[in-house]
C-alpha positions in Angstrom: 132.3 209.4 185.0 134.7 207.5 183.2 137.2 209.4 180.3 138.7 213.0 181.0 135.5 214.9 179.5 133.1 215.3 181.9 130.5 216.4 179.1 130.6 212.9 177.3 128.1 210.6 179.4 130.0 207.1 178.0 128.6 203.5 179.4 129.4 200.1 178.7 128.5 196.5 179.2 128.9 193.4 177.9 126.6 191.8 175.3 124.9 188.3 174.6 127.8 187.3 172.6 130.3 188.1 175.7 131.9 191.2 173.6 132.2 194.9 175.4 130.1 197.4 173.9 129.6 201.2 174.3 127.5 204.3 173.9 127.8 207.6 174.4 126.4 211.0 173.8 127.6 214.3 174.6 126.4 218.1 174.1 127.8 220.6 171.4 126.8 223.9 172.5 126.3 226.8 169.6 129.1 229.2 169.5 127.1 232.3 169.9 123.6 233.1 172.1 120.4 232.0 169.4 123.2 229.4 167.6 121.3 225.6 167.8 123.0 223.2 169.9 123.5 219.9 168.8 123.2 215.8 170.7 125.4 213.8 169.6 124.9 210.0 170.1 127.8 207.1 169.5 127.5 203.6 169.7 129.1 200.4 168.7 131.4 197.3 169.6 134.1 198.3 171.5 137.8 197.8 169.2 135.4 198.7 165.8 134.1 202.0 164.1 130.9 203.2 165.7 128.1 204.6 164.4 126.9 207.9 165.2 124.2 210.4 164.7 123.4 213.8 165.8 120.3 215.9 166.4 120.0 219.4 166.4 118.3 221.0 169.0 116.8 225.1 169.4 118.3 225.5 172.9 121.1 224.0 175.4 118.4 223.2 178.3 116.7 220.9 175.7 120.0 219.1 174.7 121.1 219.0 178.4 117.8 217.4 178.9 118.2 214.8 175.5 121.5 213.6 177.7 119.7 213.3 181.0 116.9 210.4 179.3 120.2 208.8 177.1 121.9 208.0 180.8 118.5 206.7 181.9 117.6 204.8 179.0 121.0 203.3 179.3 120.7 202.8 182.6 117.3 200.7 182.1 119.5 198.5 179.1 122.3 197.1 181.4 124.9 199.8 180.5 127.3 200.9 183.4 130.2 203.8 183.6 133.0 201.7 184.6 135.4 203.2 187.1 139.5 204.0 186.7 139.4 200.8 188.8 137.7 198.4 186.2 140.2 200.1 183.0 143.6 199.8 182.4 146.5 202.2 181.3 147.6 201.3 178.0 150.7 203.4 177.2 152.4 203.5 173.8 155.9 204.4 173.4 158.0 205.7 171.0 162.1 205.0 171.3 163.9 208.6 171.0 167.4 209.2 169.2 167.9 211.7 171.8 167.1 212.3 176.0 166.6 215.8 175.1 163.2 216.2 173.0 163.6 218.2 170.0 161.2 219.9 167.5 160.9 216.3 165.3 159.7 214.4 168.4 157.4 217.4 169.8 156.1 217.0 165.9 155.5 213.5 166.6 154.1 214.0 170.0 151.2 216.3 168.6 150.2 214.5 165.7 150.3 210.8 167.7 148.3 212.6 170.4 145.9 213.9 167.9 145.4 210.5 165.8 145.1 208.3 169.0 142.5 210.8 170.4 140.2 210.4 167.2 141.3 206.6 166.4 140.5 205.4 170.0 137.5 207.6 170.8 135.3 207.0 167.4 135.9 202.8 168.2 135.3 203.0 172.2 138.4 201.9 172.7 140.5 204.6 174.7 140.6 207.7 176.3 144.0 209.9 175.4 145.3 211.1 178.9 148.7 212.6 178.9 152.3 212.2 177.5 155.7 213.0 178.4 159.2 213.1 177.4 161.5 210.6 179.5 165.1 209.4 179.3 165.7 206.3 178.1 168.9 204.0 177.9 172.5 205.3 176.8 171.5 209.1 176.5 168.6 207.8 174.4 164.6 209.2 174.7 161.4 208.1 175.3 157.8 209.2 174.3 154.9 207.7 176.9 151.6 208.4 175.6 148.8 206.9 178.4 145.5 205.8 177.3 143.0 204.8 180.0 141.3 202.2 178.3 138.3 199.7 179.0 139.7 196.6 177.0 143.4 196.7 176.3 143.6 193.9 173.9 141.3 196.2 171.8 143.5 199.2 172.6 146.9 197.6 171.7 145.0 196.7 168.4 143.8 199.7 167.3 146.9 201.7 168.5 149.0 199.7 166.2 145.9 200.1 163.6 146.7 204.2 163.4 149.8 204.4 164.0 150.7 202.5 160.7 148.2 204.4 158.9 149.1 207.4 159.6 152.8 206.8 159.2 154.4 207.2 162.5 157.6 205.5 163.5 155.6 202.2 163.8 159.0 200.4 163.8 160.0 202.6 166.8 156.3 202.0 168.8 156.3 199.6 171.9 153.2 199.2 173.8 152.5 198.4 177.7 149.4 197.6 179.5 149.1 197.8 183.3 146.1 198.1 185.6 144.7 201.7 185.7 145.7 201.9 189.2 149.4 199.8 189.3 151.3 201.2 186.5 154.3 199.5 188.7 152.6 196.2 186.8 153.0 197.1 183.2 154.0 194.7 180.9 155.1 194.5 177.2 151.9 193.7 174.9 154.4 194.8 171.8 157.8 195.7 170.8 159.4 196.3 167.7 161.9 193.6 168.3 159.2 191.0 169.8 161.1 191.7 173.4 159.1 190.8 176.7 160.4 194.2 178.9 158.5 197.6 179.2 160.3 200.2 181.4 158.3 204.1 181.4 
């Protein structure tokens, strides 16, 4: 299954026009024994804002059961999960004052995490994995946040997208694309200064 949840079922392929699309679905349970469940179904263009709708359901067998017929019907229309393999890593960075992370860039760590999680998810574009703190040049820092992502022109789009919206350090944002499984590849896709090198 492709993404970090395994309780989202997300498929894509490409459509009559040659563009990638998506859909998914995925289960909310109630929060208590007797709460409704709910099935939650997404879909859209890859790079744009979905559409979504959601059904509520009296028990958790019968929503489990809504997700098994989505992944067949999806099946039966030409959609695919696409493996790491077929997606690539698309990690922005953020250039640090400071090697040694402090509580402004831990701020900025949590709320880019949490913006790219819901920018990229609700547009098919991106699944958030992980960040991390590196060293960078001349006792300078580095903020690597890696999205594994179907179509990285879309990615490197929309990353830009919100994080100018929302306001954080644009002007300090660089972004790399490499294969999913050669980060060693990764190459500058953009840089505040319009430079060709990406280092992690």
């Amino acid at each position: 299954m492709s993404g970090t949840d395994p309780n989202i079922v997300r498929m894509y392929k490409t459509d009559d026009a040659g563009a990638l699309v998506f859909r998914e679905a995925w289960v909310e349970a109630g929060e208590a024994d007797g709460d409704a469940s709910w099935f939650v179904v997404n879909h859209g263009a890859v790079g744009h804002q979905s559409t979504s709708k959601d059904a509520e359901v009296d028990t958790l067998e019968e929503a489990l059961g809504m997700l098994a017929a989505f992944t067949e019907q999806c099946h039966a229309d030409g959609y695919a999960e696409l493996s790491r393999a077929e997606q690539f890593t698309v990690v922005a960075q953020f250039a640090l004052k400071n090697a040694k992370a402090g509580e402004r860039d831990k701020y900025l760590e949590e709320k880019a995490r949490e913006a790219l999680t819901a920018h990229l998810a609700w547009r098919g574009s991106g699944v958030v994995e992980k960040s991390e703190f590196v060293a960078g040049p001349h006792s300078t820092g580095k903020l690597n946040i890696y999205i594994l992502a179907p179509e990285p022109a879309r990615a490197v789009a929309n990353v830009k997208t919100c994080i100018r919206e929302e306001k954080l350090d644009f002007t300090k944002l660089s972004i790399g694309v490499a294969p999913a499984g050669d980060l060693s590849a990764i190459k500058a896709r953009h840089s505040p200064t319009g430079g060709t090198a990406f280092s992690l």
